[in-house]
PDB file of the backbone (N, CA, C, O) and the ligand in Angstrom, with CONECT records:
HET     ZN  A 101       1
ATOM      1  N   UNK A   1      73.987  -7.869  55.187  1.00  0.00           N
ATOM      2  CA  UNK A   1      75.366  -8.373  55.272  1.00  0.00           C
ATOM      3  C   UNK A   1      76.284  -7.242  55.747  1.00  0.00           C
ATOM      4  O   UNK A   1      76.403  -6.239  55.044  1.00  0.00           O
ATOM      5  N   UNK A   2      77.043  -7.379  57.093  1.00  0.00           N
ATOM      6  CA  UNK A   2      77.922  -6.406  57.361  1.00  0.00           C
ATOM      7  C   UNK A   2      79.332  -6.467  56.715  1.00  0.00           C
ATOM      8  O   UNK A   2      79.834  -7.584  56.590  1.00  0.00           O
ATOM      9  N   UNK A   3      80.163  -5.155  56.204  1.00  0.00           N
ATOM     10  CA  UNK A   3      81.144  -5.451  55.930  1.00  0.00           C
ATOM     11  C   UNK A   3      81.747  -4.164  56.263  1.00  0.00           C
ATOM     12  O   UNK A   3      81.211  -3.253  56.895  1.00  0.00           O
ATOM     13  N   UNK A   4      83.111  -4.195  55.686  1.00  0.00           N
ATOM     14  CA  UNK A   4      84.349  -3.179  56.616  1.00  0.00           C
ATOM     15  C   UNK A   4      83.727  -1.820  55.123  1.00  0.00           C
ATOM     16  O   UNK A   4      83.562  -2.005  53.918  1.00  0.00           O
ATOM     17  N   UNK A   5      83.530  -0.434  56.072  1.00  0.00           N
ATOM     18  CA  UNK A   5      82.998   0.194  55.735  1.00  0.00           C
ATOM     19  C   UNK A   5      84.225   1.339  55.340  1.00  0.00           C
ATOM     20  O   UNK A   5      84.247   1.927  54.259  1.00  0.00           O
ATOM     21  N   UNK A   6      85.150   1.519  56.335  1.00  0.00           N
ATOM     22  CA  UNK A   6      86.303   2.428  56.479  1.00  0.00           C
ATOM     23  C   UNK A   6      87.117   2.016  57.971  1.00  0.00           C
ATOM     24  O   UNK A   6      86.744   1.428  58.986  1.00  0.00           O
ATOM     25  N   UNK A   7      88.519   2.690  57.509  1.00  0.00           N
ATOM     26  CA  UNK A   7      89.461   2.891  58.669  1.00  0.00           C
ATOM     27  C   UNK A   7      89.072   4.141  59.789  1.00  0.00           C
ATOM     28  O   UNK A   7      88.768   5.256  59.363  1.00  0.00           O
ATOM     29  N   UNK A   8      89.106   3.893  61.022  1.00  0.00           N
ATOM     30  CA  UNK A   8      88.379   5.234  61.865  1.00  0.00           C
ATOM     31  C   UNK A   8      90.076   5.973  61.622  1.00  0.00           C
ATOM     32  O   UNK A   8      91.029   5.234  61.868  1.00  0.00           O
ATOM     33  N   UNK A   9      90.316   7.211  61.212  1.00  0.00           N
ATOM     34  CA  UNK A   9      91.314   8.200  61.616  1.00  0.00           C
ATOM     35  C   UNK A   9      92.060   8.240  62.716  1.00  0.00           C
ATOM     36  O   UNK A   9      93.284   8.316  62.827  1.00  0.00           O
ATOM     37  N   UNK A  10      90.881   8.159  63.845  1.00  0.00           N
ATOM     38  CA  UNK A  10      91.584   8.845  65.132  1.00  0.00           C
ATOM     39  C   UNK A  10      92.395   7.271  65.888  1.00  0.00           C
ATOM     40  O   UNK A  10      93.530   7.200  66.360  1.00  0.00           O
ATOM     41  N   UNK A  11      91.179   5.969  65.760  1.00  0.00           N
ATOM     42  CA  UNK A  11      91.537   5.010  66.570  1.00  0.00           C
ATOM     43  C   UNK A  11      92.328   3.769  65.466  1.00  0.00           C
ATOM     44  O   UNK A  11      92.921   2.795  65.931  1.00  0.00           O
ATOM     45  N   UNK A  12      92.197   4.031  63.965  1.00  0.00           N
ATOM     46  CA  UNK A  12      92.767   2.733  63.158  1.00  0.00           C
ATOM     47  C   UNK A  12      91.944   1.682  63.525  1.00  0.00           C
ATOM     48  O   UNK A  12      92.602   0.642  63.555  1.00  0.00           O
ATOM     49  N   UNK A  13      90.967   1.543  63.771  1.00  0.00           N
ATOM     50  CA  UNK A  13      89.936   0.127  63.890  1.00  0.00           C
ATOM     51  C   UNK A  13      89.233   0.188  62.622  1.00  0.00           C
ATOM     52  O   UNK A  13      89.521   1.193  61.971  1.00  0.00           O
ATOM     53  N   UNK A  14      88.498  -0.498  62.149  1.00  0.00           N
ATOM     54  CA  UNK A  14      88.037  -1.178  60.760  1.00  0.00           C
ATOM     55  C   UNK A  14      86.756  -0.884  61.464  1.00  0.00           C
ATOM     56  O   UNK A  14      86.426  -1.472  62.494  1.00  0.00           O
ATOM     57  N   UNK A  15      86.018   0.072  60.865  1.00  0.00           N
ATOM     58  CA  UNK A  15      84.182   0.552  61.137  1.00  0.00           C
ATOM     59  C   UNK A  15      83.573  -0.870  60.619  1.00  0.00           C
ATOM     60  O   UNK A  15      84.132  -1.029  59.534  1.00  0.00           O
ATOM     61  N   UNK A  16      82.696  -2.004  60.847  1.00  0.00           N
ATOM     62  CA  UNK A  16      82.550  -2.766  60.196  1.00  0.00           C
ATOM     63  C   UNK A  16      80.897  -2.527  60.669  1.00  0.00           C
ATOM     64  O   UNK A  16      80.609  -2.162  61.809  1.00  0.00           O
ATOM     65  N   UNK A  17      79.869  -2.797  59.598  1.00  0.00           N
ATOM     66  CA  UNK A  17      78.703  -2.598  60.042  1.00  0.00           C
ATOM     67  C   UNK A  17      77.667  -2.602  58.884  1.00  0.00           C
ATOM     68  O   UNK A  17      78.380  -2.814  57.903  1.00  0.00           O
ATOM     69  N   UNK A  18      76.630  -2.509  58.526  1.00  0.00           N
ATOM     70  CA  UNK A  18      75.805  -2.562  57.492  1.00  0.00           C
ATOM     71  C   UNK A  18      75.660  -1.324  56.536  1.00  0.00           C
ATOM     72  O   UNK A  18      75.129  -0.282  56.921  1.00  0.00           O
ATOM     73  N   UNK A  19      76.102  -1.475  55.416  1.00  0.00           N
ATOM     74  CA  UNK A  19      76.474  -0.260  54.513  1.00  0.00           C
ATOM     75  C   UNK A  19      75.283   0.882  54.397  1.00  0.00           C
ATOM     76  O   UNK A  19      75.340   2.107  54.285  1.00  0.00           O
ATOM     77  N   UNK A  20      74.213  -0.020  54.470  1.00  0.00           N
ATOM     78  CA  UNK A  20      72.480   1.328  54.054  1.00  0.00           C
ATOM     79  C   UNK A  20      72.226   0.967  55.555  1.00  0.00           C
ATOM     80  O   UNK A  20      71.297   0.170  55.688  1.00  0.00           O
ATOM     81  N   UNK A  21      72.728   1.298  56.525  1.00  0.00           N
ATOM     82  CA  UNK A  21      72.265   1.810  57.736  1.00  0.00           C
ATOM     83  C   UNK A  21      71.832   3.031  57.929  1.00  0.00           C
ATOM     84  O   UNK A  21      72.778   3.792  57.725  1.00  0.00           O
ATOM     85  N   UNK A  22      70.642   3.756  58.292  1.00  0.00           N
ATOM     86  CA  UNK A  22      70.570   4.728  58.085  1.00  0.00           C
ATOM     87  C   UNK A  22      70.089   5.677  59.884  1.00  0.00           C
ATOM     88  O   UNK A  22      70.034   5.098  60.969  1.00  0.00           O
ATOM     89  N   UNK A  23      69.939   6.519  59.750  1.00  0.00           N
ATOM     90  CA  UNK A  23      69.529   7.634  60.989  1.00  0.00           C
ATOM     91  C   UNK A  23      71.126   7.643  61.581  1.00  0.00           C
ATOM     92  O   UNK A  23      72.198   7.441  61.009  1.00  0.00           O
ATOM     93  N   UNK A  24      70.720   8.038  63.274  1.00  0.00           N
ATOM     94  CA  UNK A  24      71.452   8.307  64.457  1.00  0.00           C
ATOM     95  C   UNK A  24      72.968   6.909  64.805  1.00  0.00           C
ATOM     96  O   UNK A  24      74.086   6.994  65.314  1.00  0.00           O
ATOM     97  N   UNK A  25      72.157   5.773  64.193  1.00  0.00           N
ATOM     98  CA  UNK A  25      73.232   4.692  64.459  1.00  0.00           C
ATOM     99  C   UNK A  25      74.364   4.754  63.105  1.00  0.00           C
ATOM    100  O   UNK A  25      75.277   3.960  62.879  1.00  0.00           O
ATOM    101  N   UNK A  26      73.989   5.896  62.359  1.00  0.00           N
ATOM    102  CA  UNK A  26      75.030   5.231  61.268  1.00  0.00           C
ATOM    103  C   UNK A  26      76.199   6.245  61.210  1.00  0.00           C
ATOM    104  O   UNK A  26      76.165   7.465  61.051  1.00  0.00           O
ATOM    105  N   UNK A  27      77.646   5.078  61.450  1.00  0.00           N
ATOM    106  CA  UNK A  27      78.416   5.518  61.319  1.00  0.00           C
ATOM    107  C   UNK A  27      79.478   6.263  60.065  1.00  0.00           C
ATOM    108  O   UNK A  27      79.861   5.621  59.087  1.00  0.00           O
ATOM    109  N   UNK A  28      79.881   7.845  60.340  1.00  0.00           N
ATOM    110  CA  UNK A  28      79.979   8.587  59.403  1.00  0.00           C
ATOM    111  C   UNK A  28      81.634   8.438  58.878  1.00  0.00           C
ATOM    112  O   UNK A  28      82.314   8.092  59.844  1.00  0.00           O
ATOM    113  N   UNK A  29      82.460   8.602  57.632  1.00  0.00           N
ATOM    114  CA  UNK A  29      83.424   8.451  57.938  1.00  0.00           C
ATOM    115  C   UNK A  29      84.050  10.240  57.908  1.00  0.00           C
ATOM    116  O   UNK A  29      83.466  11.229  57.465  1.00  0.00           O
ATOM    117  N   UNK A  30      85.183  10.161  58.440  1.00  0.00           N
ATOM    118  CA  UNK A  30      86.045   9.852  58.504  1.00  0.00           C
ATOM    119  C   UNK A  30      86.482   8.850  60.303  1.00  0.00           C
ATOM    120  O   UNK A  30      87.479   8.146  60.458  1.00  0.00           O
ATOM    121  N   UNK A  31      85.354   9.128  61.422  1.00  0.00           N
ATOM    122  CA  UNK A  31      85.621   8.962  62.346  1.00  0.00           C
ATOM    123  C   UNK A  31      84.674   7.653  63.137  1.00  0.00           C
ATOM    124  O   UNK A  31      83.499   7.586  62.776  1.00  0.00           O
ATOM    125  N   UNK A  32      84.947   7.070  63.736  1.00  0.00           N
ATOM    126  CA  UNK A  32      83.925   5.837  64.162  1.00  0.00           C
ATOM    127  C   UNK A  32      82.812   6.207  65.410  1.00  0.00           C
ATOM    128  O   UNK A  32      82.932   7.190  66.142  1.00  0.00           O
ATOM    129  N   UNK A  33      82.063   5.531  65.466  1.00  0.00           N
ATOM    130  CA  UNK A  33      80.955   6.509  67.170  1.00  0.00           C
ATOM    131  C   UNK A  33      81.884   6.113  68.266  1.00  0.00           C
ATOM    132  O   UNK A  33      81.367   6.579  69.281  1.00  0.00           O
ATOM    133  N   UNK A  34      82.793   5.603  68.538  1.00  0.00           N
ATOM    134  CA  UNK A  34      83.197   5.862  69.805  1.00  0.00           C
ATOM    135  C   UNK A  34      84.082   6.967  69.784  1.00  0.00           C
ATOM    136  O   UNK A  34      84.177   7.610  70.829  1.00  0.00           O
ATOM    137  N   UNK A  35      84.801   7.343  68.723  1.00  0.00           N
ATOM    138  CA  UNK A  35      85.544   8.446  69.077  1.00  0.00           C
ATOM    139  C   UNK A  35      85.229  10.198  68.412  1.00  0.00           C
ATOM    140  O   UNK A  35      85.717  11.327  68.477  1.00  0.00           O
ATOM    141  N   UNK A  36      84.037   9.433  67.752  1.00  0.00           N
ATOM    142  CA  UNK A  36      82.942  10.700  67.434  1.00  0.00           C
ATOM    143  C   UNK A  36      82.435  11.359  69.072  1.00  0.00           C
ATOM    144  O   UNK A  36      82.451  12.506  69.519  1.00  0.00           O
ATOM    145  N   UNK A  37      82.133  10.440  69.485  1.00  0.00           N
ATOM    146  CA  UNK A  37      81.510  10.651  71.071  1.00  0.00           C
ATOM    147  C   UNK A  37      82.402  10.953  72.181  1.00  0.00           C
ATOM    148  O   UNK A  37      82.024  11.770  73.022  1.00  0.00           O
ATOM    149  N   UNK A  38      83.952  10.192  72.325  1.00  0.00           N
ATOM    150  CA  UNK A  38      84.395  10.719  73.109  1.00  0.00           C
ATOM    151  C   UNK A  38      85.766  11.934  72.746  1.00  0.00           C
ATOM    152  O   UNK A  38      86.662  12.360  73.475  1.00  0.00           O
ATOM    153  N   UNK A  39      85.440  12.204  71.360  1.00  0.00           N
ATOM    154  CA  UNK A  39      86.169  13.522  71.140  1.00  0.00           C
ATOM    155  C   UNK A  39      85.237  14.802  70.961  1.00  0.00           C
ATOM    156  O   UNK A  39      85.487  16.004  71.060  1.00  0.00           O
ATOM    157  N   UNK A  40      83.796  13.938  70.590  1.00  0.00           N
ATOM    158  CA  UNK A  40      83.248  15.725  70.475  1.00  0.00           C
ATOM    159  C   UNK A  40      82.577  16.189  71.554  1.00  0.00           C
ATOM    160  O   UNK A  40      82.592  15.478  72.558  1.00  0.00           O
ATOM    161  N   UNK A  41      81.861  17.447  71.587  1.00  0.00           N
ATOM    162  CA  UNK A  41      81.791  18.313  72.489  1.00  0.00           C
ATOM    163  C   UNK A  41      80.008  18.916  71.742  1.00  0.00           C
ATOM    164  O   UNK A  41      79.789  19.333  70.605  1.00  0.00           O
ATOM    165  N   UNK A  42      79.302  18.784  72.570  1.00  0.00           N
ATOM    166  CA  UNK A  42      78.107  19.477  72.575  1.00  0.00           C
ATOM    167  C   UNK A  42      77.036  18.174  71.083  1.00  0.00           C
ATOM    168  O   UNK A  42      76.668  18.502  69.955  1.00  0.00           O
ATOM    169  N   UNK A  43      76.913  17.142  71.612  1.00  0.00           N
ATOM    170  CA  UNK A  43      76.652  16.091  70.547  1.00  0.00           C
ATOM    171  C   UNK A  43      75.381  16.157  70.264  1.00  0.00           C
ATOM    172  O   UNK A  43      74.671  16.736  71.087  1.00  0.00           O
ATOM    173  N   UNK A  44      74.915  15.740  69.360  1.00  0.00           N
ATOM    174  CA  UNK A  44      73.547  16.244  69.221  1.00  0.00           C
ATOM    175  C   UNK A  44      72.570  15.747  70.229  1.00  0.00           C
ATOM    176  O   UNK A  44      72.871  14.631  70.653  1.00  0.00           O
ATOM    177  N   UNK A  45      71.888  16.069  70.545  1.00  0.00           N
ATOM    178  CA  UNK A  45      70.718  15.463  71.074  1.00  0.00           C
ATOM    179  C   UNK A  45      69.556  14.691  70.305  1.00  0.00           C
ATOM    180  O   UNK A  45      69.277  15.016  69.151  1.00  0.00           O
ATOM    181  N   UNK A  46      68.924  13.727  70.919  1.00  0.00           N
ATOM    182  CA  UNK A  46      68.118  12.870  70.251  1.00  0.00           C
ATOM    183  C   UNK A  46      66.843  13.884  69.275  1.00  0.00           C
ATOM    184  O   UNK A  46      66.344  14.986  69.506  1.00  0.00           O
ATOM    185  N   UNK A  47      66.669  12.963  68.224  1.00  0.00           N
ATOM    186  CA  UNK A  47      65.939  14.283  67.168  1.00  0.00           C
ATOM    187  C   UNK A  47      66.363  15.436  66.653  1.00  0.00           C
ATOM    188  O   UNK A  47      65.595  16.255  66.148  1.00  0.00           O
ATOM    189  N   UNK A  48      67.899  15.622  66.764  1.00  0.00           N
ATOM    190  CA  UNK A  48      68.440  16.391  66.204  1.00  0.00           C
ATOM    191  C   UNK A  48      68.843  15.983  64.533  1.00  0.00           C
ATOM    192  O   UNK A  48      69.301  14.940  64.068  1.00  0.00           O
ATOM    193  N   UNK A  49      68.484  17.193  63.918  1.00  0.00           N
ATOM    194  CA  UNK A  49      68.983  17.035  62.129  1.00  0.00           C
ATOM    195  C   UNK A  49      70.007  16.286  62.171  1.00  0.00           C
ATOM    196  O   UNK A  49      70.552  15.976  63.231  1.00  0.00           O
ATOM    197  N   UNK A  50      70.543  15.757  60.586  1.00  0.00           N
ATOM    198  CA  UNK A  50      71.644  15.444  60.469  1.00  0.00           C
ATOM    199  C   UNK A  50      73.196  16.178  60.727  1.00  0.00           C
ATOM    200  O   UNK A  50      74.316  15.798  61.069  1.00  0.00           O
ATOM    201  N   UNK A  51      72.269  17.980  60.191  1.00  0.00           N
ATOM    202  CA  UNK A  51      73.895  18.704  60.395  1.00  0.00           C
ATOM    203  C   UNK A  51      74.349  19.017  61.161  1.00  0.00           C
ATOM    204  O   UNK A  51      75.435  19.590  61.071  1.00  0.00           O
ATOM    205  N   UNK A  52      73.428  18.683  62.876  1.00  0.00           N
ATOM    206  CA  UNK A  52      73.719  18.786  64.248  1.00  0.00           C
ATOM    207  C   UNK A  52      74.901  17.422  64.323  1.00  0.00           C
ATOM    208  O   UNK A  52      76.001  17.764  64.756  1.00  0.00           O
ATOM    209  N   UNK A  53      74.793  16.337  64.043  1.00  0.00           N
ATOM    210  CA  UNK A  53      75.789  15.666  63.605  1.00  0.00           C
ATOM    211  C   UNK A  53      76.821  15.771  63.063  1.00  0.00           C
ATOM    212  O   UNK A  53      77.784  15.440  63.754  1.00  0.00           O
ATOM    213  N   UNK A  54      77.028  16.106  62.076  1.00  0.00           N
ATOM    214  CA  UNK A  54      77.908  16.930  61.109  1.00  0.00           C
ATOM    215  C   UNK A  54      78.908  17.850  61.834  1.00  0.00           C
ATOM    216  O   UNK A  54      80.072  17.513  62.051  1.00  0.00           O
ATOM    217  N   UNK A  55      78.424  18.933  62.164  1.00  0.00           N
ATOM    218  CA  UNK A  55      79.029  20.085  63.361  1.00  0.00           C
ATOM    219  C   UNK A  55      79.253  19.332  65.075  1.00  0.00           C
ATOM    220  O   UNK A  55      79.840  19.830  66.035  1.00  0.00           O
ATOM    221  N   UNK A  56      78.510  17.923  64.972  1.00  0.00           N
ATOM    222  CA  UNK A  56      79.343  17.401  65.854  1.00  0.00           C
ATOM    223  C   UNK A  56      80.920  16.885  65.976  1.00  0.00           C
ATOM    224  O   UNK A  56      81.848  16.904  66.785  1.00  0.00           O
ATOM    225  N   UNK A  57      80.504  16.252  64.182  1.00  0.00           N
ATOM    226  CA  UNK A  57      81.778  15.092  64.170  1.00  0.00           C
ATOM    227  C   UNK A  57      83.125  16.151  63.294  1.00  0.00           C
ATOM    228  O   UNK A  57      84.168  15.746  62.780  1.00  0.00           O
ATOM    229  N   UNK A  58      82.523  17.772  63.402  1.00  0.00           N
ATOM    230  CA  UNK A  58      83.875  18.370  62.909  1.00  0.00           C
ATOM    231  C   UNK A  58      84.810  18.990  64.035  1.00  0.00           C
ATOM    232  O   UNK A  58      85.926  19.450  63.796  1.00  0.00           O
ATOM    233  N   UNK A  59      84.079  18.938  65.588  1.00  0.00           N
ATOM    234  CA  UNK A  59      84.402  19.540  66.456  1.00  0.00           C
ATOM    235  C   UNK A  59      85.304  18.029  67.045  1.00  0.00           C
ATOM    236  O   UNK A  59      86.445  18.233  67.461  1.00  0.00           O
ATOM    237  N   UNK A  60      85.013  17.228  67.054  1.00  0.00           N
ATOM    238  CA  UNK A  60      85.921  15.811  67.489  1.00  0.00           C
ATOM    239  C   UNK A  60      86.489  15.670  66.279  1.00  0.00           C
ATOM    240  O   UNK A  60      87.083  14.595  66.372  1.00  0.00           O
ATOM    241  N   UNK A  61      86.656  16.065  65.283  1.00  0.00           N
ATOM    242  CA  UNK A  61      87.691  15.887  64.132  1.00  0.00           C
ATOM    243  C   UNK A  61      88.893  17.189  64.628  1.00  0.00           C
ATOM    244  O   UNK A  61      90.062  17.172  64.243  1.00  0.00           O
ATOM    245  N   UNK A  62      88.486  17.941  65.266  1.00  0.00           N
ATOM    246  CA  UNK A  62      89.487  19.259  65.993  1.00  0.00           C
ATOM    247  C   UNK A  62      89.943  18.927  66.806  1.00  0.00           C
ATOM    248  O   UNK A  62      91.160  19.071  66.921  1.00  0.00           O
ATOM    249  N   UNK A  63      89.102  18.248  67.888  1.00  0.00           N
ATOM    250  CA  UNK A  63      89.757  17.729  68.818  1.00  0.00           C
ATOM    251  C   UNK A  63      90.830  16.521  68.733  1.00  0.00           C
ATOM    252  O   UNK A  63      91.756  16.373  69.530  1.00  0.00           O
ATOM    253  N   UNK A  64      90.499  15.544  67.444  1.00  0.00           N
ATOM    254  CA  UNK A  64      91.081  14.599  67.512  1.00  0.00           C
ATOM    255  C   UNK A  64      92.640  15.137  66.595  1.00  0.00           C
ATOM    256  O   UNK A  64      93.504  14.320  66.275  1.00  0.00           O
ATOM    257  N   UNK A  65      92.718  16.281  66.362  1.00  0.00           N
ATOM    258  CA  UNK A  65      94.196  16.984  65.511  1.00  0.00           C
ATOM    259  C   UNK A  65      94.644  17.602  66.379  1.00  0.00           C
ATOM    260  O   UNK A  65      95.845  17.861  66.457  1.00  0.00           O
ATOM    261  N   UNK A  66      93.465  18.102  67.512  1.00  0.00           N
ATOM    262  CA  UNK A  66      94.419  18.720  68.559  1.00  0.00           C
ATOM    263  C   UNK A  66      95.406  18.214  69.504  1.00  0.00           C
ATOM    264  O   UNK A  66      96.430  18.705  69.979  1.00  0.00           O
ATOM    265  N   UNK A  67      94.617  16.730  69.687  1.00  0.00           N
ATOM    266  CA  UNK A  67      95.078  15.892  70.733  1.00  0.00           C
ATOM    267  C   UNK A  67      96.902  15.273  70.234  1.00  0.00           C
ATOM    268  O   UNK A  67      97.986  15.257  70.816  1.00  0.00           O
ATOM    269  N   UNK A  68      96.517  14.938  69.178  1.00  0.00           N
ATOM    270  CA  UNK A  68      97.818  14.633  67.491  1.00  0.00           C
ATOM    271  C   UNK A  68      98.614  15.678  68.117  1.00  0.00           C
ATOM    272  O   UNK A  68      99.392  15.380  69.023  1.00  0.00           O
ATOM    273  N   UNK A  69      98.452  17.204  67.604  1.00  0.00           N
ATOM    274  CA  UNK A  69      99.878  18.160  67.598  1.00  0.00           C
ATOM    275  C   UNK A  69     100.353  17.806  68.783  1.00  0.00           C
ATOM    276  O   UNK A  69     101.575  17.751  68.924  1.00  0.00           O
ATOM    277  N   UNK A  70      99.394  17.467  69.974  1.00  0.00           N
ATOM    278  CA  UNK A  70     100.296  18.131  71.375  1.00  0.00           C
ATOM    279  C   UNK A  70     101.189  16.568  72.133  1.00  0.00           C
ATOM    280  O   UNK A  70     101.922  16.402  73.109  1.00  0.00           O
ATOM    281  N   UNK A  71     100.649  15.706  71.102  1.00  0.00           N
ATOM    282  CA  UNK A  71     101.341  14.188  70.937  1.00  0.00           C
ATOM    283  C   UNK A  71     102.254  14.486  69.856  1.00  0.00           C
ATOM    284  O   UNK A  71     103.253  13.883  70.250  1.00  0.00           O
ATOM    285  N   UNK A  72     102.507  14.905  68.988  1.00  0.00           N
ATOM    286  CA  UNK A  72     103.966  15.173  68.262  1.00  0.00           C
ATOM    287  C   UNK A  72     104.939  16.087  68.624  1.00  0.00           C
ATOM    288  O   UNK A  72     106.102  16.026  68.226  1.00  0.00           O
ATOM    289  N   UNK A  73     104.347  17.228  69.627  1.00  0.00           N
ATOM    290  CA  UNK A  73     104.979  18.531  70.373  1.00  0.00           C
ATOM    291  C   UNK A  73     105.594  17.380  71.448  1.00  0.00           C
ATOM    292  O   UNK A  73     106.762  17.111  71.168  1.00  0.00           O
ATOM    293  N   UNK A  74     105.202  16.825  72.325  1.00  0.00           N
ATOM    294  CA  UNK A  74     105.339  16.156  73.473  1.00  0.00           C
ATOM    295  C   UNK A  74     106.981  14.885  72.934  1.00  0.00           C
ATOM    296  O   UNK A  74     108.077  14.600  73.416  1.00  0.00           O
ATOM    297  N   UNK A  75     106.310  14.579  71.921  1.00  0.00           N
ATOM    298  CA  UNK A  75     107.402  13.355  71.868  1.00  0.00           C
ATOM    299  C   UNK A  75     108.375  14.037  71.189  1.00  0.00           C
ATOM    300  O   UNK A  75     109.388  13.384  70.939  1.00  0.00           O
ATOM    301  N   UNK A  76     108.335  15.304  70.784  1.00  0.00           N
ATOM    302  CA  UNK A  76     109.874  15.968  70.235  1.00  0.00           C
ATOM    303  C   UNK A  76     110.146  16.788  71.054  1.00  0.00           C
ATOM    304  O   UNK A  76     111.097  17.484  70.697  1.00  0.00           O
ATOM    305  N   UNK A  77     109.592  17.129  72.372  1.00  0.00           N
ATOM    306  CA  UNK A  77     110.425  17.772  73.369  1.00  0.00           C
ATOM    307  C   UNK A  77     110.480  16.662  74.414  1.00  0.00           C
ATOM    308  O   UNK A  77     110.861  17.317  75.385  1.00  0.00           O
ATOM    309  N   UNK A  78     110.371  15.629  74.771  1.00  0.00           N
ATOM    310  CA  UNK A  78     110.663  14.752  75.636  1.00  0.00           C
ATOM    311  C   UNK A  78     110.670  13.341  75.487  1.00  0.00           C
ATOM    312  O   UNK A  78     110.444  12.491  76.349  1.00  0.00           O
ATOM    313  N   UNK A  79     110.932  13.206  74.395  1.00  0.00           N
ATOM    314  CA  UNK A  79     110.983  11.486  73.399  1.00  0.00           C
ATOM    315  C   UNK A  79     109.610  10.826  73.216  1.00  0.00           C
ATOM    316  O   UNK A  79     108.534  11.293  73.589  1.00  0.00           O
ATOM    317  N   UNK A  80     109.846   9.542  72.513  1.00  0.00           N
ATOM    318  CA  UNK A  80     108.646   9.069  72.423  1.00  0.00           C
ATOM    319  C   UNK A  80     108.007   8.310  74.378  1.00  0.00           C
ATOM    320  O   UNK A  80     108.781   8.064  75.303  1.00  0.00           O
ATOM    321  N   UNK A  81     107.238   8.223  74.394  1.00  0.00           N
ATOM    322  CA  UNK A  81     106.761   7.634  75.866  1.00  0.00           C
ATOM    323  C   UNK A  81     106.572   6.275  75.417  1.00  0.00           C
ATOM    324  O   UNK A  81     106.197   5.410  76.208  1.00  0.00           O
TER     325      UNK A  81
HETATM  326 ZN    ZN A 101      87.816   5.595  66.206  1.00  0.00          ZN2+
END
């Protein structure tokens, strides 16, 4: 039975998916796989440990605060867009 697992951080969509999912498909929180994937940088490769994951989804958790400041810098020096 799938159900709403968490809020993703970066995108506000509802992770919805099977709670004991386990390996490469399961989504971690704080962040959902699409923006695990298109915020991080150097992602694991297939057969990689879990903490190759881990040190993935903290480098798109950087990216996704980095992207934030320079979107709160931006809209207080030139309004909201
Ligand atoms: Zn997301």
């Amino acid at each position: 039975m799938m159900e709403r697992l968490f809020t993703c951080i970066s995108c506000q969509r509802d992770v919805v998916d099977y709670p004991n999912r386990n390996g490469r498909d399961r989504a971690i929180e704080p962040l959902c796989k699409y923006c695990e994937g298109s915020y991080g940088e150097r992602l694991p490769q297939s057969g990689a440990f879990m903490d190759r994951r881990i040190a993935g989804q903290i480098s798109a958790l950087a990216n996704v605060l980095h992207t934030r400041a320079m979107s709160i810098e931006w809209s207080g020096r030139y309004g909201k867009a």
